[in-house]
C-alpha positions in Angstrom: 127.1 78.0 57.2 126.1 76.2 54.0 122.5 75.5 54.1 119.6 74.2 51.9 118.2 77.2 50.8 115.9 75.2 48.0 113.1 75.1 50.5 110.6 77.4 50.6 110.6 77.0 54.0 114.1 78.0 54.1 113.2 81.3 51.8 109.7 82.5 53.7 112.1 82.3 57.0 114.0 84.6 55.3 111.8 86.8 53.5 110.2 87.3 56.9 113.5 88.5 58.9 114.9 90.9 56.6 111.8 91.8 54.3 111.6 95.0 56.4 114.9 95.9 56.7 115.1 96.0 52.9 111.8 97.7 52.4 113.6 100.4 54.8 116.7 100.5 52.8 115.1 101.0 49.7 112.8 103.7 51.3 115.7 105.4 52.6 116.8 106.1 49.0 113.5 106.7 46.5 111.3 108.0 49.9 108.5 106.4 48.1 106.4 103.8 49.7 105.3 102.2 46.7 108.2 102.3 44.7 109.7 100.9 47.9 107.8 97.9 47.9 108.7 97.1 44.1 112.5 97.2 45.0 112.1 94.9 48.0 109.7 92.2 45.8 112.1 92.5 43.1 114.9 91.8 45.4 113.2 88.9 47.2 112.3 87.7 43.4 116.0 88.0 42.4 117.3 86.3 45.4 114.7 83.6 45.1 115.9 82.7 41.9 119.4 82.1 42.9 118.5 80.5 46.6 119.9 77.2 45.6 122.8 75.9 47.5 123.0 79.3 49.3 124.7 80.7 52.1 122.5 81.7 53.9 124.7 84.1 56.5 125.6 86.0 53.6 121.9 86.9 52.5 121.8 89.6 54.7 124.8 92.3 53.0 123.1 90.8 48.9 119.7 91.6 49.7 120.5 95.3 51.3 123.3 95.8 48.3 121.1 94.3 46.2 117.9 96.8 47.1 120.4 99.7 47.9 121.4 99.5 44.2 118.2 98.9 42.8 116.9 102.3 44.8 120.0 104.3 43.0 119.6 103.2 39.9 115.6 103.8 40.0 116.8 107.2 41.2 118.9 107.9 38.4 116.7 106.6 35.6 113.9 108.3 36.7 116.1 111.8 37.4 114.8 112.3 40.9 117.1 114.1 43.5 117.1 113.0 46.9 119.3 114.0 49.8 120.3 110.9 50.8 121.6 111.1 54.2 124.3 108.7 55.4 122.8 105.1 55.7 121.6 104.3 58.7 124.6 101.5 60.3 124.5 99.7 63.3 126.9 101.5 66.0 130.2 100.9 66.1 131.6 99.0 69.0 134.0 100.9 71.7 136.5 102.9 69.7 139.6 101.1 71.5 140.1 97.4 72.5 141.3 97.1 76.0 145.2 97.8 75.6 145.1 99.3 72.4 147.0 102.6 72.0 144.2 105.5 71.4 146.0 106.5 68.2 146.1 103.3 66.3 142.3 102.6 67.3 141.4 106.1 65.6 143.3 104.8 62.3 141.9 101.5 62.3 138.4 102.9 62.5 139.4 105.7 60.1 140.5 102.7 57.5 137.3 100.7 58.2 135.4 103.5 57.1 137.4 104.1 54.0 137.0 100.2 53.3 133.5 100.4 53.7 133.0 103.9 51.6 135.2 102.2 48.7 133.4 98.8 48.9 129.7 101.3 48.7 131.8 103.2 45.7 132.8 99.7 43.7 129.5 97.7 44.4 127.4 101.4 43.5 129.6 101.3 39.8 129.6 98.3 38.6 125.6 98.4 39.3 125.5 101.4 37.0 128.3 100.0 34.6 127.0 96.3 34.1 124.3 94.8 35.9 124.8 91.2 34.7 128.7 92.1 36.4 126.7 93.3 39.4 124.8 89.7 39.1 127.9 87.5 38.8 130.0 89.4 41.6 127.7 89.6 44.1 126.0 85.8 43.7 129.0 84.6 43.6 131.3 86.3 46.0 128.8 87.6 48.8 126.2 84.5 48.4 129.2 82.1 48.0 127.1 80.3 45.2 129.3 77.8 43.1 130.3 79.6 39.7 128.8 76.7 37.5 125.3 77.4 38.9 125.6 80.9 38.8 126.4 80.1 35.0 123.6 78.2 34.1 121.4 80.3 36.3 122.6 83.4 34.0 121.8 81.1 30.7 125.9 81.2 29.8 128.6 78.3 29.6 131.3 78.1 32.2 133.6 79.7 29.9 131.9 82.6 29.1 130.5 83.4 32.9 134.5 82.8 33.7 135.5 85.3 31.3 132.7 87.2 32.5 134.3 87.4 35.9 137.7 88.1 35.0 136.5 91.4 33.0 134.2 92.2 36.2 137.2 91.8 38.0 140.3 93.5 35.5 137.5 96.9 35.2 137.2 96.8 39.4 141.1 96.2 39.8 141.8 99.2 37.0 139.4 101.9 38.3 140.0 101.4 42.1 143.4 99.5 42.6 144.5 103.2 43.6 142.1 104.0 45.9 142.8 100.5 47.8 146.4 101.7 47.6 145.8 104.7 49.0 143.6 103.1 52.2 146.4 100.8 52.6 149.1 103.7 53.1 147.3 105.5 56.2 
């Protein structure tokens, strides 16, 4: 669903479903409530800058990346050690659809979770490797925002913020092609 997010209707509807849920993803990480706040206005500030022409189904997954990242990253910088427990998710559905042979259900579930854990790993990497990558990947393949406004949003030409991509890209493809690989073979 393509929407209008240039509103500020638009935006304060959002802000107001998920502001919570990324305060408590951002808690979950630094357990600080004040620091928690600051992640959760600077992701609301970040996404607010690059509402335009939005979709707004995928704000959601950016603004808990986006906050999840944030947290690590504060947690590193600052070099406190949390325990962070697995992330909260939402329950799986019923292990088997109707028909489906118990075995192949268990590897199917055992693959989403590898998907999952490896798409945690690449997003949690390229945070810490290059945040302007971090910028350009997620805006432009989990918002769905057109490249040429993601450009100008970032201050670069089309060229550059293409090349841009492709080395975001290349660096993903080279440090976890084999991971994917080995996910694909179970």
């Amino acid at each position: 669903m393509r929407a209008d997010a240039n509103g500020r209707d638009s935006f304060d509807e959002i802000y107001e479903t998920y502001a919570e849920l990324v305060y408590e993803k951002a808690m979950s990480y630094v357990k600080n409530h004040h620091v928690a706040e600051e992640i959760m206005q600077e992701t609301f500030l970040k996404f607010f800058r690059f509402r335009k022409n939005t979709n707004l189904e995928a704000a959601k997954p950016w603004l808990l990346l986006t906050a999840k990242y944030a947290a690590m990253n504060y947690n590193r910088d600052t070099k406190w050690e949390y325990a962070v427990d697995g992330v909260t998710q939402e329950k799986n559905e019923k292990i088997a659809c109707e028909g489906e042979d118990p075995e192949d259900a268990m590897i199917r579930r055992l693959r989403e979770k590898e998907y999952i854990g490896l798409t945690d790993d690449i997003f949690a990497a390229l945070y810490r490797k290059n945040v302007r990558w971090y910028d350009a990947i997620t805006i432009t393949y989990v918002l769905e925002k057109p490249q040429k406004e993601v450009a100008e949003l970032m201050g670069m030409d089309l060229d550059s913020f293409h090349s841009m991509l492709y080395r975001a890209r290349k660096w993903i493809k080279d440090n976890y092609e084999h991971r994917l690989d080995e996910i694909r073979e179970l």
